[in-house]
N, CA, C and O atoms as CSV, one atom per row, in Angstrom:
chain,resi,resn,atom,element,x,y,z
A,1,UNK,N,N,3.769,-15.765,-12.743
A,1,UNK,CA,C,2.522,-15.031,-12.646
A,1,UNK,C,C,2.667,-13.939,-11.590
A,1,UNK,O,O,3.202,-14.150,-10.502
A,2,UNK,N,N,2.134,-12.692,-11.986
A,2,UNK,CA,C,2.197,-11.854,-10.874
A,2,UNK,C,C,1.141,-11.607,-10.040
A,2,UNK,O,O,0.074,-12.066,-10.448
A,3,UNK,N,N,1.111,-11.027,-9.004
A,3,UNK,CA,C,0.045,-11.381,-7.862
A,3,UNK,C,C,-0.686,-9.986,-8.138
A,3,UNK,O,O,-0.333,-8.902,-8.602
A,4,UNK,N,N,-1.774,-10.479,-7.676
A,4,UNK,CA,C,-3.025,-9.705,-8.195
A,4,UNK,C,C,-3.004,-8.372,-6.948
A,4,UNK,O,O,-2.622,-8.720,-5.830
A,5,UNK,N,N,-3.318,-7.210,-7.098
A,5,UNK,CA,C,-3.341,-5.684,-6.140
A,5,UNK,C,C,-4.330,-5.158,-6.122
A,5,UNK,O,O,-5.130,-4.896,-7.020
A,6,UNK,N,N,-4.327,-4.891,-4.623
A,6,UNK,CA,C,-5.714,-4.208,-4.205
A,6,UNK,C,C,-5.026,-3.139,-3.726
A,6,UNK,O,O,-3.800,-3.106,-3.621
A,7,UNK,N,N,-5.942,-2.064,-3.367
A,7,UNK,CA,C,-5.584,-0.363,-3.073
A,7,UNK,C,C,-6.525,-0.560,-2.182
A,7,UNK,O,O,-7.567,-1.128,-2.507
A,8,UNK,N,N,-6.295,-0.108,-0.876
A,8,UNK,CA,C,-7.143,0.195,0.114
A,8,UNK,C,C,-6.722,1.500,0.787
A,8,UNK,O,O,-5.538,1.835,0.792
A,9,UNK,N,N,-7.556,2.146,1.281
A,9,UNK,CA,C,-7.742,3.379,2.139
A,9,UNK,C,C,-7.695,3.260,3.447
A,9,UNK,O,O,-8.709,2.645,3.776
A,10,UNK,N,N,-6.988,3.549,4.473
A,10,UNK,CA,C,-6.908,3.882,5.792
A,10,UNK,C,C,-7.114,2.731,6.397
A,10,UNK,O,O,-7.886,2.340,7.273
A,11,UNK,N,N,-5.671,1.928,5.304
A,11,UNK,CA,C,-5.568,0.388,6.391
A,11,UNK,C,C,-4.303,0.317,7.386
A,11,UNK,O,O,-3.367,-0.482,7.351
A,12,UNK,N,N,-4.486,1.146,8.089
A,12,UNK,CA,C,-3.340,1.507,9.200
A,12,UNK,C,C,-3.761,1.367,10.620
A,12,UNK,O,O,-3.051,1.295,11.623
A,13,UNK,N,N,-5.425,1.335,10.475
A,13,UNK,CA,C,-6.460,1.226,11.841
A,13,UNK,C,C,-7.248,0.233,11.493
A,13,UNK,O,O,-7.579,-0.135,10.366
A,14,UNK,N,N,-7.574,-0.246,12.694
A,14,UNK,CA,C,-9.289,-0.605,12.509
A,14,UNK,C,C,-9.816,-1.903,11.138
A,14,UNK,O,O,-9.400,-2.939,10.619
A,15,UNK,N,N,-10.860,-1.055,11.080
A,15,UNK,CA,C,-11.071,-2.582,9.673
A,15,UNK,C,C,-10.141,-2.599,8.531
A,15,UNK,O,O,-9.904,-3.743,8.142
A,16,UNK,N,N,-9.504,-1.593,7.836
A,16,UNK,CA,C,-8.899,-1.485,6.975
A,16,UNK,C,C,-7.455,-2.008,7.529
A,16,UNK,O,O,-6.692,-2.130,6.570
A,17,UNK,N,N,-6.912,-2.311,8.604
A,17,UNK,CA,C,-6.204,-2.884,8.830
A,17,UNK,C,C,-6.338,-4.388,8.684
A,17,UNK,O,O,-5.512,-5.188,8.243
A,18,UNK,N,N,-7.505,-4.586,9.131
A,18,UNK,CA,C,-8.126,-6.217,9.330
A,18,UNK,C,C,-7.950,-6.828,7.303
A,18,UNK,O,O,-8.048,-7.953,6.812
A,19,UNK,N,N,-7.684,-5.537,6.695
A,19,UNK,CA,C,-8.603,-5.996,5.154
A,19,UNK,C,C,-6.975,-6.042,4.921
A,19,UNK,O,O,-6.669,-7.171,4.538
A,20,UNK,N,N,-6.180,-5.436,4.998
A,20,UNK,CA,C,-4.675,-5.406,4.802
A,20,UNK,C,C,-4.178,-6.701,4.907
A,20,UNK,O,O,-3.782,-7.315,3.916
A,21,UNK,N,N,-4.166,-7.287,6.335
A,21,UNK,CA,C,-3.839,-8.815,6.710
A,21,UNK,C,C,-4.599,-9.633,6.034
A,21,UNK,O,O,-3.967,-10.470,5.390
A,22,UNK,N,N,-5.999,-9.692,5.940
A,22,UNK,CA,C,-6.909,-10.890,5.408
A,22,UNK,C,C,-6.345,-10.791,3.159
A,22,UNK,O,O,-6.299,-11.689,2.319
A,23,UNK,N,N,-6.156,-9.809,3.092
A,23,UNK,CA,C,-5.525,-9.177,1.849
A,23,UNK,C,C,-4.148,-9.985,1.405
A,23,UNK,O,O,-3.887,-10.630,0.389
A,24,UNK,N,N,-3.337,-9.664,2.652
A,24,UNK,CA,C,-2.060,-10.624,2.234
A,24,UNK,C,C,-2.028,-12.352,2.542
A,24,UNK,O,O,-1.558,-13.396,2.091
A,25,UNK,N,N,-2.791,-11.881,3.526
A,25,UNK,CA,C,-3.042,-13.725,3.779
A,25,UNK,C,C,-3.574,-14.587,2.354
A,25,UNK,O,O,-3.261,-15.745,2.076
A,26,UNK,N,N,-4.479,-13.657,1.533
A,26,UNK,CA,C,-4.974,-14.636,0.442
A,26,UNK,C,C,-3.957,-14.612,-0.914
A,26,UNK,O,O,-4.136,-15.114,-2.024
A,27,UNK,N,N,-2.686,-13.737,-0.319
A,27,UNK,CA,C,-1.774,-13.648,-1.641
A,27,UNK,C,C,-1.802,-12.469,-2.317
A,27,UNK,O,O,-1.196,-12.217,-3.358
A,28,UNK,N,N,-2.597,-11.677,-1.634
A,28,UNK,CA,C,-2.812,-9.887,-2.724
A,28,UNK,C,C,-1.848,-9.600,-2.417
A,28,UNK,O,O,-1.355,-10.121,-1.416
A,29,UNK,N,N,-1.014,-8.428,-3.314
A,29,UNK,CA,C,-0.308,-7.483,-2.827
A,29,UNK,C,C,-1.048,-6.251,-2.895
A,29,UNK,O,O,-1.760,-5.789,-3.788
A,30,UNK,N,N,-0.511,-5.529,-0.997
A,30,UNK,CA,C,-1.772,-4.428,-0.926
A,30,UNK,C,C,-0.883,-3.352,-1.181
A,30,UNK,O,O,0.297,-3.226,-0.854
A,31,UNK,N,N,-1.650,-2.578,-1.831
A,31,UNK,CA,C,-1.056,-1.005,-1.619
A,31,UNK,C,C,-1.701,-0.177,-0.580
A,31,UNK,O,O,-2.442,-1.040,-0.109
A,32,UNK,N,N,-1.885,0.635,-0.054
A,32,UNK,CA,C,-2.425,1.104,1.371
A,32,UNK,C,C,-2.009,2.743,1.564
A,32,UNK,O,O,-0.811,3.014,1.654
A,33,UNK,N,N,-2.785,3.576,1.612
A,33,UNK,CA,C,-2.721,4.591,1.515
A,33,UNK,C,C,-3.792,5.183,3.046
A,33,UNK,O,O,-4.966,5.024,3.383
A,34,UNK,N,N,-2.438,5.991,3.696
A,34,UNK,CA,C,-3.426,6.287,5.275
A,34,UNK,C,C,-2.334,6.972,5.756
A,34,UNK,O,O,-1.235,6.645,5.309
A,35,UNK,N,N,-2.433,8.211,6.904
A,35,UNK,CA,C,-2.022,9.003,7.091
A,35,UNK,C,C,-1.252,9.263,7.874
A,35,UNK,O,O,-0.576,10.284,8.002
A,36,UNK,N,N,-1.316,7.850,8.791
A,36,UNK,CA,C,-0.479,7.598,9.884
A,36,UNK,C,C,1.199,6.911,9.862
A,36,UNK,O,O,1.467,5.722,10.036
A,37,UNK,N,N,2.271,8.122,9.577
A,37,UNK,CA,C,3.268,7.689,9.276
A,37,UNK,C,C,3.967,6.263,10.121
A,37,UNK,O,O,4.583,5.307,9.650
A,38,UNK,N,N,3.694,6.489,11.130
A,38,UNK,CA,C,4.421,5.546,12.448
A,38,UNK,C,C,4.045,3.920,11.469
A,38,UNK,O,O,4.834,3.271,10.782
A,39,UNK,N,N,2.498,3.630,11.760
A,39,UNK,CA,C,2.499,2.778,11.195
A,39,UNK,C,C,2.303,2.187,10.025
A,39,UNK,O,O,2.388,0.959,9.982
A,40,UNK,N,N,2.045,2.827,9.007
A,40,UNK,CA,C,2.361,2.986,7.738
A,40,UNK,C,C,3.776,2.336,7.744
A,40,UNK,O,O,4.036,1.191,7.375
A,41,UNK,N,N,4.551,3.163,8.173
A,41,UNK,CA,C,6.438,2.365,8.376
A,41,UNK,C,C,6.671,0.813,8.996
A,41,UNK,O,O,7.390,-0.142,8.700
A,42,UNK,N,N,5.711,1.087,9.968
A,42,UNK,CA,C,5.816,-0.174,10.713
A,42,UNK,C,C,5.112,-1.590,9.667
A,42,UNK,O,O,5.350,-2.777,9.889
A,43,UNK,N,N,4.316,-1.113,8.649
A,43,UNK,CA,C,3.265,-2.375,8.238
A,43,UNK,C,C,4.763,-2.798,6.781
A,43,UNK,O,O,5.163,-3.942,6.564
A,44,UNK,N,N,5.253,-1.598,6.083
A,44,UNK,CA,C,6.412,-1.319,5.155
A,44,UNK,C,C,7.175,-2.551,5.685
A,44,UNK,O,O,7.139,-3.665,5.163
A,45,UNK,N,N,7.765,-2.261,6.624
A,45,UNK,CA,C,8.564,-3.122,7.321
A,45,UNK,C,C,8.104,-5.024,8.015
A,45,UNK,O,O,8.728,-6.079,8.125
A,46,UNK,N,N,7.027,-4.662,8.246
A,46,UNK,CA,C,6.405,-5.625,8.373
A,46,UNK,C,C,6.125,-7.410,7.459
A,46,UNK,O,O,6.421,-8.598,7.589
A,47,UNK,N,N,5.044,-6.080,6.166
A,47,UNK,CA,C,5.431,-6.664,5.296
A,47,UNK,C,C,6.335,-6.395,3.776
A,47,UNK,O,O,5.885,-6.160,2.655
A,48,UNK,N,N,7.190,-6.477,4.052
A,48,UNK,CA,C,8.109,-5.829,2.958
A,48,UNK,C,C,7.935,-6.590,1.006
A,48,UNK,O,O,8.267,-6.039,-0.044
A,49,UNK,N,N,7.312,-7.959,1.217
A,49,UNK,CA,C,7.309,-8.432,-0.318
A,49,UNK,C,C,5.972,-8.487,-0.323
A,49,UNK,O,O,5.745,-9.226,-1.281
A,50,UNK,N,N,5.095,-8.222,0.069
A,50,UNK,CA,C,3.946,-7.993,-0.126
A,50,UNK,C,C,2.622,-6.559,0.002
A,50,UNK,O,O,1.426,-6.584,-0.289
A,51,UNK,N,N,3.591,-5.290,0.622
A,51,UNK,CA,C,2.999,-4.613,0.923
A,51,UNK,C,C,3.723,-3.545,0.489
A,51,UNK,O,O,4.944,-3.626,0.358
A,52,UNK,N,N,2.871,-2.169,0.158
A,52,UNK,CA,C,3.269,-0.949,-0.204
A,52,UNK,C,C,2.524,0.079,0.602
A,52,UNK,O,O,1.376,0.210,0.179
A,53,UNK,N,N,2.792,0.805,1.569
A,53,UNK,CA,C,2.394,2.096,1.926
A,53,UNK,C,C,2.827,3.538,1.615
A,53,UNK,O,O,3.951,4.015,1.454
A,54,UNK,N,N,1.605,4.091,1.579
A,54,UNK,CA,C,1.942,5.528,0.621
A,54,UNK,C,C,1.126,6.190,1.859
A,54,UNK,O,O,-0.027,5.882,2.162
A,55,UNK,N,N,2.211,7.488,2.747
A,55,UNK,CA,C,1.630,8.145,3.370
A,55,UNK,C,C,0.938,9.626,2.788
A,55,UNK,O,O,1.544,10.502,2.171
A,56,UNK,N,N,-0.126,9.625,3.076
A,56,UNK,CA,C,-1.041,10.960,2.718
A,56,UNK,C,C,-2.533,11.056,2.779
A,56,UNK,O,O,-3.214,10.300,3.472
A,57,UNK,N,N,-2.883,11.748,2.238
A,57,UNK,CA,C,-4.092,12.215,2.297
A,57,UNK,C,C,-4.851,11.702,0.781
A,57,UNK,O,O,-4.190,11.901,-0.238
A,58,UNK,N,N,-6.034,11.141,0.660
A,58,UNK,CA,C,-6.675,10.724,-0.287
A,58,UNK,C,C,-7.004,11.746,-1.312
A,58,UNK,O,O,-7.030,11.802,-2.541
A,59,UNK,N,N,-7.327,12.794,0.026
A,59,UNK,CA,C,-8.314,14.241,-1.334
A,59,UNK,C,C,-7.307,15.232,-1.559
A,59,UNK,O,O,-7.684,16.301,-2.040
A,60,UNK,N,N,-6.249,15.092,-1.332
A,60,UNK,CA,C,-4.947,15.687,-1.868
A,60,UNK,C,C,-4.857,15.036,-3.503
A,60,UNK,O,O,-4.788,13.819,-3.676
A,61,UNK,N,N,-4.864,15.683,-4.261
A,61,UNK,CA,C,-5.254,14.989,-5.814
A,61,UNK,C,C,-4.059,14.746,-6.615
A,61,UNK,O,O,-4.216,13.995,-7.578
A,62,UNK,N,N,-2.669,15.325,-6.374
A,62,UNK,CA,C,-1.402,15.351,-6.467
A,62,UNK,C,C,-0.807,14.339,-5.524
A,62,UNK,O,O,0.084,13.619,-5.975
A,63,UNK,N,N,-1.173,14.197,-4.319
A,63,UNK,CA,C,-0.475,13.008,-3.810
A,63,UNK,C,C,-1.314,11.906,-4.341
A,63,UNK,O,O,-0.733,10.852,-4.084
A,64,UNK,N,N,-2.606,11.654,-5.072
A,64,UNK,CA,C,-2.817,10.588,-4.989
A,64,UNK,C,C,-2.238,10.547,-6.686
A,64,UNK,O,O,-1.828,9.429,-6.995
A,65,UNK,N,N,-2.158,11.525,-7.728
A,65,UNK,CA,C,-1.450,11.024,-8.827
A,65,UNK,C,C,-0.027,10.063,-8.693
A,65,UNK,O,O,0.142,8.878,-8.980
A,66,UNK,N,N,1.068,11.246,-8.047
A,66,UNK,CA,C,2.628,10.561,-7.932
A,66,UNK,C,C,2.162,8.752,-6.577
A,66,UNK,O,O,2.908,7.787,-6.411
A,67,UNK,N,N,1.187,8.907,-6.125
A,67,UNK,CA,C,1.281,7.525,-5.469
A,67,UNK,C,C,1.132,6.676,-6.629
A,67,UNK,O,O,2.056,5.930,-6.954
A,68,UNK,N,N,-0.038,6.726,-7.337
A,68,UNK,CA,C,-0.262,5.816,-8.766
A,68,UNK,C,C,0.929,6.099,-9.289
A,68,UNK,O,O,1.590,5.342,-8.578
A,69,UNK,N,N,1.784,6.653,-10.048
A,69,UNK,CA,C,2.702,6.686,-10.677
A,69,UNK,C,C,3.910,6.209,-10.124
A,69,UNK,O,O,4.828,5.988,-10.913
A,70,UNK,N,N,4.126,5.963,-8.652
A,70,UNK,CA,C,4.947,5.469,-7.483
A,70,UNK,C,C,5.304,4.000,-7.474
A,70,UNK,O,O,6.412,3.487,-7.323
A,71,UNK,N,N,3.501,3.137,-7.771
A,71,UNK,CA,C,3.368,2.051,-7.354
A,71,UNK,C,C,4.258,0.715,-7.821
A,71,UNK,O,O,5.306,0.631,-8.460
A,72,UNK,N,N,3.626,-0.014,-7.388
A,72,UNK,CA,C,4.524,-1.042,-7.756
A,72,UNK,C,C,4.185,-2.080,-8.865
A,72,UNK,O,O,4.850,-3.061,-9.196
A,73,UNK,N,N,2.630,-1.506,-9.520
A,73,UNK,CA,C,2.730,-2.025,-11.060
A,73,UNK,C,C,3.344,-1.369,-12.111
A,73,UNK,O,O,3.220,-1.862,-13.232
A,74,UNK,N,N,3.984,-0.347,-11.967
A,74,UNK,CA,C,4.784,0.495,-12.842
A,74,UNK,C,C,6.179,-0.337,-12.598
A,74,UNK,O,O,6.689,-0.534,-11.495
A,75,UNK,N,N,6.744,-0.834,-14.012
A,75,UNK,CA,C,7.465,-1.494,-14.081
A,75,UNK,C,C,9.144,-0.806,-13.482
A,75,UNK,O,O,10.020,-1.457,-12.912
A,76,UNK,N,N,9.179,0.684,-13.846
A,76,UNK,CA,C,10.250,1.011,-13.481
A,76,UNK,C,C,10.067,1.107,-12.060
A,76,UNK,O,O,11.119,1.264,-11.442
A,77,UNK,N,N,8.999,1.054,-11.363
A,77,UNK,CA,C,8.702,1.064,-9.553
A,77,UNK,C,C,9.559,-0.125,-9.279
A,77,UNK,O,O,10.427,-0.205,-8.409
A,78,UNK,N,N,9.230,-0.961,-10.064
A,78,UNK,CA,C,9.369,-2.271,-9.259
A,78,UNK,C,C,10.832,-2.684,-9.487
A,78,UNK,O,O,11.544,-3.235,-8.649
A,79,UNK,N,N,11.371,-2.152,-11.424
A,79,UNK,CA,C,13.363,-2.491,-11.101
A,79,UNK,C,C,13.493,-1.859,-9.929
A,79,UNK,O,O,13.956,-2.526,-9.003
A,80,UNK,N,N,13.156,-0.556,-9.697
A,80,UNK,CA,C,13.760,0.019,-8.456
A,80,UNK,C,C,13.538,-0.145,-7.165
A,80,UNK,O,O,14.032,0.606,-6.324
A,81,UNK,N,N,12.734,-1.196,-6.861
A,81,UNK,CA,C,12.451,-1.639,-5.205
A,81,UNK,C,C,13.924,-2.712,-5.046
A,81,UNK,O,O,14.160,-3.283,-3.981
């Protein structure tokens, strides 16, 4: 069975960070989109089988297509992780 994904916004700070952890703690895999490269890398690394960060900007409408097309329910995303 594959684990169920949530997309959250600017979980690199603050509450959206809090929703990231409480997120993987229940078994989601998060995807996470926020602007702050440092830790964006750091959460990547952090959590590496459960987490995906995509650095950018939300209302950038091109970064948020190739992130969807990036992710990790796209099957060729995932041979290639």
């Amino acid at each position: 069975m594959e684990k169920e994904i949530i997309i959250i916004t600017g979980g690199a700070n603050g509450l959206g960070l809090e929703l990231v952890k409480q997120s993987i703690e229940k078994g989601l895999f998060v995807c996470n989109i926020d602007r702050d490269c440092e830790k964006v890398d750091n959460l990547n690394n952090t959590y590496k089988d459960n987490y995906r960060g995509f650095i950018g900007d939300i209302s950038d409408e091109e970064f948020v297509k190739n992130s969807i097309k990036d992710a990790p329910w796209v099957p060729s995303a995932r041979a290639a992780a």
